[in-house]
Steps between C-alpha positions, in 0.01 A plus 500: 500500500457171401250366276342145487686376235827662627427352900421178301848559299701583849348210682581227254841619465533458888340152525674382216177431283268541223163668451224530248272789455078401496235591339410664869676749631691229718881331415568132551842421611608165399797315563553392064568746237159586346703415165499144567207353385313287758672555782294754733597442856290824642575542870359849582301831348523844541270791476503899527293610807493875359255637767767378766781564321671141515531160339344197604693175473288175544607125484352155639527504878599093452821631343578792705472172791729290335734774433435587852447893420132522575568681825642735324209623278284755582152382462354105456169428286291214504387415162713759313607263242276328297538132542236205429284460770493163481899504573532784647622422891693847605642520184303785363616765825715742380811753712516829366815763532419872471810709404470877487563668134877569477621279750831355594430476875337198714239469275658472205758223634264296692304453181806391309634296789170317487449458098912350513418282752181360344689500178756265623249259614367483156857422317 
């Protein structure tokens, strides 16, 4: 059964990735080594939903769009990302993936299909 910090461990290794562990109980995957000073590049966060026994990946929705993967996700938010309000046109919406503890089905795969593609468009 996986744990956070073992999902977090399996999904980084199948994005091809980097994370760093919060304060929270919430992950940041990044696209830089967290060794390398300066250089965060944050593109997504996940989080333990213990009471529905899953994971919860979230990213900006204007990424999932230019990585054309927002279809994909399972659930859009307005204002899930905190972003100025004085610039913030869209930009704060978030997509969210759910993928079920121990998966290596759909879920699983459309999540790292989705945090790939986004990835790409960051490189």
């Amino acid at each position: 059964m996986d744990t956070l910090e073992k999902f977090v461990e399996r999904l980084i290794g199948s994005v091809g990735c980097y994370y760093h562990k919060c304060k929270t109980k919430t992950y940041s995957i990044k696209k830089n080594d967290t060794n390398k000073k300066g250089r965060m590049g944050v593109f997504a966060w996940v989080k333990e939903l213990k009471r529905d026994d899953k994971f919860e990946i979230s990213t900006y929705k204007t990424m999932g769009d230019e990585a054309k993967v927002s279809h994909w996700s399972d659930k859009i938010v307005t204002g899930m990302h905190y972003v100025s309000k004085n610039k913030d046109k869209g930009e704060g919406t978030g997509i969210v993936f759910y993928v079920k503890r121990g998966s290596k089905g759909y879920d699983y795969e459309k999540a790292v299909r989705s945090l790939s593609a986004i990835l790409l468009q960051l490189m």
